[in-house]
C-alpha positions as CSV (number, residue, x, y, z in Angstrom):
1,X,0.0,0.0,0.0
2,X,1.6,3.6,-1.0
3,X,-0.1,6.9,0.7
4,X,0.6,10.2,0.9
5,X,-0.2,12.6,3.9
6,X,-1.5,16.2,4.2
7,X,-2.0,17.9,7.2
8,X,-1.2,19.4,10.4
9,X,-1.4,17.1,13.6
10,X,-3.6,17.9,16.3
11,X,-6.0,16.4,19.4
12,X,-5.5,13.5,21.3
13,X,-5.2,9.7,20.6
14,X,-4.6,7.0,23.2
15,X,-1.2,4.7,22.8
16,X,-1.7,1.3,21.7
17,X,-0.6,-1.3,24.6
18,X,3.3,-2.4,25.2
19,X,3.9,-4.9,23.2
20,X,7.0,-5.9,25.2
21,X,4.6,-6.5,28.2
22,X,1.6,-8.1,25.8
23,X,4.3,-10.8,24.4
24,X,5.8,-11.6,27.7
25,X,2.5,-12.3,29.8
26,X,1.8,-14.6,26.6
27,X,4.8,-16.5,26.7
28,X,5.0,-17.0,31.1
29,X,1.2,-18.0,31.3
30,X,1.9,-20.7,28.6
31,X,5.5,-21.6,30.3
32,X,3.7,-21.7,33.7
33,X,0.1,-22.5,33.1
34,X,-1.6,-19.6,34.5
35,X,-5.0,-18.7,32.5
36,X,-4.8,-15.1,31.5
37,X,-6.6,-12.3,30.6
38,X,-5.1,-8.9,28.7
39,X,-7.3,-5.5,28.5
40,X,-6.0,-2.7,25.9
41,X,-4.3,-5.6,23.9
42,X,-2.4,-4.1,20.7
43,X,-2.9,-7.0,17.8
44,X,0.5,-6.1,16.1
45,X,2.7,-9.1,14.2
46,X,4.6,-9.7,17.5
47,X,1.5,-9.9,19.6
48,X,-0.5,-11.8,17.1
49,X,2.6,-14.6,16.9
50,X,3.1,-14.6,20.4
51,X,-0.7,-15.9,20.1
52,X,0.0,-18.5,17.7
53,X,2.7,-19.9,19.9
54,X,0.1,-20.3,22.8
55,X,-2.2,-22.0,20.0
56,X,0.8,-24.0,18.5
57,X,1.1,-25.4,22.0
58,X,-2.7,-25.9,22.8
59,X,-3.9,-23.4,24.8
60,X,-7.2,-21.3,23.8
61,X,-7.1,-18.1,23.1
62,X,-10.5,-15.8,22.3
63,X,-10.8,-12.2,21.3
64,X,-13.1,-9.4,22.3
65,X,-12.5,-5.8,21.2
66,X,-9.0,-5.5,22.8
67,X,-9.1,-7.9,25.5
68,X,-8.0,-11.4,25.1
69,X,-8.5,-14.4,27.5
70,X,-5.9,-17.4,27.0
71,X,-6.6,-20.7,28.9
72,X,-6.0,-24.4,28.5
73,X,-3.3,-26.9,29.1
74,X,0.0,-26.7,27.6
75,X,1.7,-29.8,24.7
76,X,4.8,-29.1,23.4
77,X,4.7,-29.3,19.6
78,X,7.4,-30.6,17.1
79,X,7.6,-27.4,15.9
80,X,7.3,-23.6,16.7
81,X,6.9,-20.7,13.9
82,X,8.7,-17.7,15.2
83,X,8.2,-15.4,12.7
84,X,10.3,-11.6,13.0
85,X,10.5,-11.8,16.8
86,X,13.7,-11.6,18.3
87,X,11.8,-11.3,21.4
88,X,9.2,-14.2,21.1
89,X,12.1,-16.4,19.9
90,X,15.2,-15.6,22.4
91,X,12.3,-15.4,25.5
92,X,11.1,-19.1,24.4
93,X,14.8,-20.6,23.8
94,X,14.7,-19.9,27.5
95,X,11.6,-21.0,28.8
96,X,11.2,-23.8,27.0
97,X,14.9,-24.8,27.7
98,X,13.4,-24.4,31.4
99,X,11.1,-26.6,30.7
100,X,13.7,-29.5,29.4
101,X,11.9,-29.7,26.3
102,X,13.0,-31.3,22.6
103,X,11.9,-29.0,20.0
104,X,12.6,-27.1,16.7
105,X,12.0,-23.3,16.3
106,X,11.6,-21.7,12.6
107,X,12.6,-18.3,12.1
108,X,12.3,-16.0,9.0
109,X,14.7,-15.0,7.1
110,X,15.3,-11.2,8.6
111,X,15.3,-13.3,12.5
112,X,17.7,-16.3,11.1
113,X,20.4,-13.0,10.2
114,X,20.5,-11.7,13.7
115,X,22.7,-12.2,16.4
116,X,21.9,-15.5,19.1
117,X,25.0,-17.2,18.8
118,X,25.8,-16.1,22.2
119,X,22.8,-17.0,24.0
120,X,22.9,-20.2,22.3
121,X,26.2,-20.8,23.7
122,X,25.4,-20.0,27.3
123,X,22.0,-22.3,27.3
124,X,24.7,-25.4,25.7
125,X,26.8,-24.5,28.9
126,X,24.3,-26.6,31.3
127,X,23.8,-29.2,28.6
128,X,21.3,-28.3,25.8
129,X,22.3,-29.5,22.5
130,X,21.4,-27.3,19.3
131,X,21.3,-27.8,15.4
132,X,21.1,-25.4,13.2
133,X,18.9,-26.7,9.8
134,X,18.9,-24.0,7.3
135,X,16.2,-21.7,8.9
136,X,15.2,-24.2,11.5
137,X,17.1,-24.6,15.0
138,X,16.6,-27.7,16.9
139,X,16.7,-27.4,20.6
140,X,17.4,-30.8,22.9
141,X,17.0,-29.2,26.4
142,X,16.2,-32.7,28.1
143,X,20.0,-33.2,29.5
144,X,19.8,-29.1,30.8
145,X,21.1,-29.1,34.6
146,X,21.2,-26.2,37.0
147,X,24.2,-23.7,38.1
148,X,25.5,-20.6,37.0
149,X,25.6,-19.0,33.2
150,X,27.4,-16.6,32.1
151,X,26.4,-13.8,29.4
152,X,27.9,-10.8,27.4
153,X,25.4,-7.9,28.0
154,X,26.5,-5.5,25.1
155,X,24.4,-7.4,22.6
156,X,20.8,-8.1,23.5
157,X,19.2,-7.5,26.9
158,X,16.9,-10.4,25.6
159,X,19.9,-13.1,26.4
160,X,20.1,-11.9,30.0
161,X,16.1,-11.8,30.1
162,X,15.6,-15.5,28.3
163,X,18.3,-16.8,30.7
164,X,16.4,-15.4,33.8
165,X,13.1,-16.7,32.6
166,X,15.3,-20.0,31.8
167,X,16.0,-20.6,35.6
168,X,12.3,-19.2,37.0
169,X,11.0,-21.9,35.3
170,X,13.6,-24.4,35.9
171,X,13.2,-23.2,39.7
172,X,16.4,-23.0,40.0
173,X,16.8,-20.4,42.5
174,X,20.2,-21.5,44.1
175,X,22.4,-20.4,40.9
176,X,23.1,-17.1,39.3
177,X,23.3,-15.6,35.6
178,X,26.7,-13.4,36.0
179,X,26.7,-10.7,33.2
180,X,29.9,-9.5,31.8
181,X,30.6,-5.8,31.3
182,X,26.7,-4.9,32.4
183,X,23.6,-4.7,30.1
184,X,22.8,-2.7,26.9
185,X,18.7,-1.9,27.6
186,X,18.7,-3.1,30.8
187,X,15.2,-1.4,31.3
188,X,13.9,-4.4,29.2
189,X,15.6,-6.8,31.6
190,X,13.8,-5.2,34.4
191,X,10.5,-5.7,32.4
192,X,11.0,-9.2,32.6
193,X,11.4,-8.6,36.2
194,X,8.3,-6.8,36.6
195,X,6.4,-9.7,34.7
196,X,7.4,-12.5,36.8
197,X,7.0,-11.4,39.7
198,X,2.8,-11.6,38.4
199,X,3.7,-14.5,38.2
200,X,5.2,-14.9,41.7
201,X,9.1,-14.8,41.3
202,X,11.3,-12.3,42.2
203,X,14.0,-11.5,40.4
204,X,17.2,-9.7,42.6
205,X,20.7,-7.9,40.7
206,X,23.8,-7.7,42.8
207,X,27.3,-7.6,42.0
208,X,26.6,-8.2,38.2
209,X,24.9,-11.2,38.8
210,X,20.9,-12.0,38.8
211,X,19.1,-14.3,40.5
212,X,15.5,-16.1,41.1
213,X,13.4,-16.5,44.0
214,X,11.2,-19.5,44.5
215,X,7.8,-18.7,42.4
216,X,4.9,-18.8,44.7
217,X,1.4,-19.6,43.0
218,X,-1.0,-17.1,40.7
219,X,-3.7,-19.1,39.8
220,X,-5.3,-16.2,37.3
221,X,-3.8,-13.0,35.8
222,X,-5.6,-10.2,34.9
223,X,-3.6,-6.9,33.6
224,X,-3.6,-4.2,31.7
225,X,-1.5,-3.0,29.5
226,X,0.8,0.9,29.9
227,X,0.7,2.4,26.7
228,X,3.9,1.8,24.6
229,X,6.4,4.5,24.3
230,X,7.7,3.0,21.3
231,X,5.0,3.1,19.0
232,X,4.0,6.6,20.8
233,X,7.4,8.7,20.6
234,X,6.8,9.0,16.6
235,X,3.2,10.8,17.5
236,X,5.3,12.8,19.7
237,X,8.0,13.4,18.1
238,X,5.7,14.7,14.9
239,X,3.8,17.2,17.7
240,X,7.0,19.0,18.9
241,X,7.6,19.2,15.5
242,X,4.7,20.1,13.3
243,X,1.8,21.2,15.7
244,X,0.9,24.7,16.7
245,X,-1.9,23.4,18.8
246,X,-0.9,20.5,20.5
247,X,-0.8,16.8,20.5
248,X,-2.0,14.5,23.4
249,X,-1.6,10.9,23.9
250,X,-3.3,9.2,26.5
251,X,-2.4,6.2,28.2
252,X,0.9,6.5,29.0
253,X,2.4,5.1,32.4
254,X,4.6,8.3,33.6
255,X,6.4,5.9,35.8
256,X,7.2,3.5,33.3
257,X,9.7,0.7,33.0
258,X,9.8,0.9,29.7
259,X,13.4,2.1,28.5
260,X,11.5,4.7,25.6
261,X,9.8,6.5,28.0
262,X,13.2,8.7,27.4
263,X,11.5,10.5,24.4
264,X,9.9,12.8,26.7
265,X,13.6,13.8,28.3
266,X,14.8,13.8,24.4
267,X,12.0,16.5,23.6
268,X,13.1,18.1,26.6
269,X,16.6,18.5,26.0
270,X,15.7,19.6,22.3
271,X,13.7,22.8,24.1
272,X,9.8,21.2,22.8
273,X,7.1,21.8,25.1
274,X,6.3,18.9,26.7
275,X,3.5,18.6,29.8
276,X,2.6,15.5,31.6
277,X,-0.3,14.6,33.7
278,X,-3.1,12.1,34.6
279,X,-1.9,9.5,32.2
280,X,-1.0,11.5,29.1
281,X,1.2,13.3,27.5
282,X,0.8,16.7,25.4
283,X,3.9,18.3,23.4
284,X,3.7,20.9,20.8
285,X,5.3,22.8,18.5
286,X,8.9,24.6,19.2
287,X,11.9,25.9,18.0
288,X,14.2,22.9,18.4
289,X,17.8,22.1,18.9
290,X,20.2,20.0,18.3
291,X,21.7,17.5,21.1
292,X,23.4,15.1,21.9
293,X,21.7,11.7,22.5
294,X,22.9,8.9,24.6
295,X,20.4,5.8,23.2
296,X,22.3,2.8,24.3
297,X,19.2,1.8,27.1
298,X,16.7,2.7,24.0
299,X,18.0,2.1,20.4
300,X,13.8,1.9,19.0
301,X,14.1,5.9,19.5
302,X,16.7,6.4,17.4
303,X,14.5,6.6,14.2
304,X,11.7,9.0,16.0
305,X,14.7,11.3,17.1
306,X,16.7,11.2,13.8
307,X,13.1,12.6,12.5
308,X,13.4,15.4,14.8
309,X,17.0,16.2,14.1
310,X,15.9,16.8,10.8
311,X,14.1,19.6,11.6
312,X,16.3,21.0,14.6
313,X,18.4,23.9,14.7
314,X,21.9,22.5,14.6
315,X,23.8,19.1,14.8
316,X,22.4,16.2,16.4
317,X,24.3,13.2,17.9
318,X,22.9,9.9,18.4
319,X,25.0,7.6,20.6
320,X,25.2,3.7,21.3
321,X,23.7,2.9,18.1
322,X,25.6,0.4,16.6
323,X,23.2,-2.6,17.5
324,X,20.6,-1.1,15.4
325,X,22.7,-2.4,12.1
326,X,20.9,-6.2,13.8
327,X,17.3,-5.3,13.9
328,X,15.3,-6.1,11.1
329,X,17.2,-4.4,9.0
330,X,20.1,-2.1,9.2
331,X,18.3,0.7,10.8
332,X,22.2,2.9,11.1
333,X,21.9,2.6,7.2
334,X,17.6,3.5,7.7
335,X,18.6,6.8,9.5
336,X,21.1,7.7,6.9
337,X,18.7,7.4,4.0
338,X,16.0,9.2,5.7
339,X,18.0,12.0,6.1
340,X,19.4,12.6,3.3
341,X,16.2,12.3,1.4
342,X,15.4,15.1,3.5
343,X,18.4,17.0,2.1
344,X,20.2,16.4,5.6
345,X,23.4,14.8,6.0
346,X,24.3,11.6,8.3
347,X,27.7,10.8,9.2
348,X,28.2,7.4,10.9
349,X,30.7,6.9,13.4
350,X,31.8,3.9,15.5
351,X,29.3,4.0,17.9
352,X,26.7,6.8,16.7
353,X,25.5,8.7,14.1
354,X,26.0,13.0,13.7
355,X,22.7,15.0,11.3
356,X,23.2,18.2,10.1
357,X,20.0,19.2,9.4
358,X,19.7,20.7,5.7
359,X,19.0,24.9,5.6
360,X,16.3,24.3,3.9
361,X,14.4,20.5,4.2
362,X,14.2,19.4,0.4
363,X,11.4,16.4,0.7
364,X,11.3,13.6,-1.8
365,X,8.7,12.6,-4.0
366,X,8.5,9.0,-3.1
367,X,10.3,6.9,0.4
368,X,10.1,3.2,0.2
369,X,11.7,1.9,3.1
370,X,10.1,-1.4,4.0
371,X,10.9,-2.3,8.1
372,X,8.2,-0.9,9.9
373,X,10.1,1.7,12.1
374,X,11.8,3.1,9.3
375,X,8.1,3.5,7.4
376,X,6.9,5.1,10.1
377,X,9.6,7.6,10.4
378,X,9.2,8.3,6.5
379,X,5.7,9.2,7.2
380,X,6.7,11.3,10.5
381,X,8.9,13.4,8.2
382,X,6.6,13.7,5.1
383,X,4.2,14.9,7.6
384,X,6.5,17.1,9.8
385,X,7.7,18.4,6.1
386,X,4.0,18.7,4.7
387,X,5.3,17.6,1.4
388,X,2.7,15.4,0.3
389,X,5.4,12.4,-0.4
390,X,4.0,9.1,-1.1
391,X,5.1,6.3,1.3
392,X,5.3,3.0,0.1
393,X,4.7,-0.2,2.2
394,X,2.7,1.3,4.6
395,X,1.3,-1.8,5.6
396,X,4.6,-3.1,7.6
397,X,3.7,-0.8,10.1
398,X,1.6,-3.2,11.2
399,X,4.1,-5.2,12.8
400,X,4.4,-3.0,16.1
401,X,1.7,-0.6,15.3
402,X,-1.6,-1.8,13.4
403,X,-3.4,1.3,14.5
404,X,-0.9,3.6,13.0
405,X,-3.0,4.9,10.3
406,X,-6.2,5.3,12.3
407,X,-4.1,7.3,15.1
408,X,-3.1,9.9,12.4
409,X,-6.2,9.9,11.2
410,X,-7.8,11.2,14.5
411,X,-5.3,14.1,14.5
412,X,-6.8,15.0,11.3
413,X,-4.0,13.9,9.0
414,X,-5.3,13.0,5.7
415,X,-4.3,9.9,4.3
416,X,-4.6,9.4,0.4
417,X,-4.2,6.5,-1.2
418,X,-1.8,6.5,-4.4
């Protein structure tokens, strides 16, 4: 699908829910059998594959306009479809190696290119056996013993957090998972924290080490889901930007976990009004500045911020960046052609990335990026730009943010179908 959008943002929407809380409730009630019910459920990709696991394995799982109730009795199948998510799929390496299970995972092709080797290598360390078949990994977890792991934490906080999940449902509460050098995004590792202890373990850190309590037993969950700062900071982001009157989104936790909730320091630092209260946030538009922007604990802003360094006054710097070139796609080379389409320039160093915004921003006539943060940041800066560009692939936004579309549309953005 290509569009093309018109119009200044403006009102309020409410934020989809966090889809790194939505997928990890999925995956612990099916690991530890708890029946479980989610209000202010999202239906992206992830959320909606994290469902066919639970359905691959068994369990029910019924619908009703954004809740979802998941009950039944677990069986391991032969074989579990991953799809994109790095999440779903490094989370369930370690709870079903918990479990001592034999099974295969399948991954796409974007998933099968990233990073796991590592975590792979830890799990093997207490006795799991793996084999890789093309786009097919084989776990044999059935020889898995307790005692310590060790991890490196400068590549995915989703090791350390499937290795902790890995010994709550093992129960193995008398070993530790020692990370070297401490952990990129560790605010994601302390989600995982938050969600078991729903589910009645505690999770302690100390002296670069974490451990697992005993889990005590939830016989039901009920929760609802924050609103995610992920999918929210490019509604945000296009406020501070682009509207004279305000933009408001509703839902989100101010005392979040989640490790984007740093968008609202970012539009800070970069002088955009921003006012908090009751559960929302409102920004609008500002002269902005350039900065410099440590997002090592939060890499998913760096494609919402590159869009407002675009139309700052002055260089930008955006640090600890480098894992984004092992997302699903190579978001460092995303960011580049983004802004240069904008007639910006990117210069990638080491570790981070420096725009000069251009004099005057030169939109083009057509962006077809196709990984769904990099689409939405192409329509963030057609519409911060109100230059009327067409957007191609809009439907991979779908993948973290399905209600995209309709959330522009209630700010009165026109949407035009080409």
């Amino acid at each position: 699908m290509n569009f093309a959008f018109s119009g200044e943002p403006s009102g309020n929407v409410t934020a989809p829910g966090s889809k790194s809380y939505s997928q990890r409730y999925i995956l612990m009630s099916l690991l530890f059998g708890v029946p479980l019910t989610i209000h202010n459920f999202g239906y992206s990709e992830d959320e909606l594959r994290a469902i066919s696991i639970a359905n691959q394995c068994g369990l029910d799982v019924v619908s009703r306009s954004g809740t979802i109730d998941m009950s039944g009795s677990m069986r391991t199948p032969e074989e579990v479809f991953v799809g994109e998510s790095a999440t779903l799929f490094r989370l369930s390496l370690g709870g079903f190696s918990g479990l001592r299970e034999n099974i295969v995972f399948k991954l796409s092709e974007s998933l099968f290119r990233r990073p796991h080797s590592q975590l792979i290598q830890a799990i093997e360390s207490l006795g799991a056996r793996f084999e890789w078949y093309g786009r097919r990994l084989r776990m044999d977890a059935r020889t898995l013993r307790n005692g310590n792991v060790a991890i490196t934490g400068n590549v995915s906080s989703q090791f350390i957090s499937a290795l902790i999940l890995m010994k709550a449902v093992m129960d193995d509460y008398n070993s530790e998972i020692h990370v070297d050098g401490g952990a990129s995004s560790a605010g994601y590792v302390d989600i995982t924290a938050d969600v078991l202890k729903r589910y009645g373990t505690q999770v302690s850190f100390k002296n670069g080490s974490y451990a697992v309590s005993p889990r005590a037993h939830v016989s039901h969950l009920e929760v609802t889901l924050e609103g995610d700062y992920s999918s929210a900071a490019f509604i945000l982001v296009m406020g501070g930007v682009a509207s004279e009157s305000g933009v408001t989104i509703k839902g989100l936790r101010l005392g979040s976990l989640q490790p984007d909730i740093k968008i609202l320091e970012i539009l800070r630092q970069a002088g955009c009004y921003v006012s908090t209260g009751d559960g929302s946030v409102t920004v609008r538009k500002s002269a902005l500045r350039g900065g410099v922007y440590d997002l090592d604990c939060c890499p998913d802003l760096a494609l919402p911020v590159s869009v407002m360094a675009i139309f700052s006054e002055g260089d930008s710097v955006l640090n600890g960046i480098s894992r984004l070139r092992y997302k699903e796609s190579d978001r460092v080379e995303g960011i580049r052609e983004l802004v240069s389409s904008f007639g910006g320039v990117a210069t990638v160093m080491d570790d981070s990335i420096k725009i000069s915004p251009p004099a005057r921003v030169s939109a083009p006539d057509v962006l077809a990026f196709t990984e769904h943060r990099t689409v939405m940041a192409g329509i963030a800066a057609s519409i911060c730009a109100g230059s009327g560009t067409v957007n191609k692939n809009i439907e991979r936004v779908s993948k973290s943010f399905p209600g995209f579309l309709s959330s522009l549309a209630s700010l009165g953005i026109s949407c035009r179908e080409c």
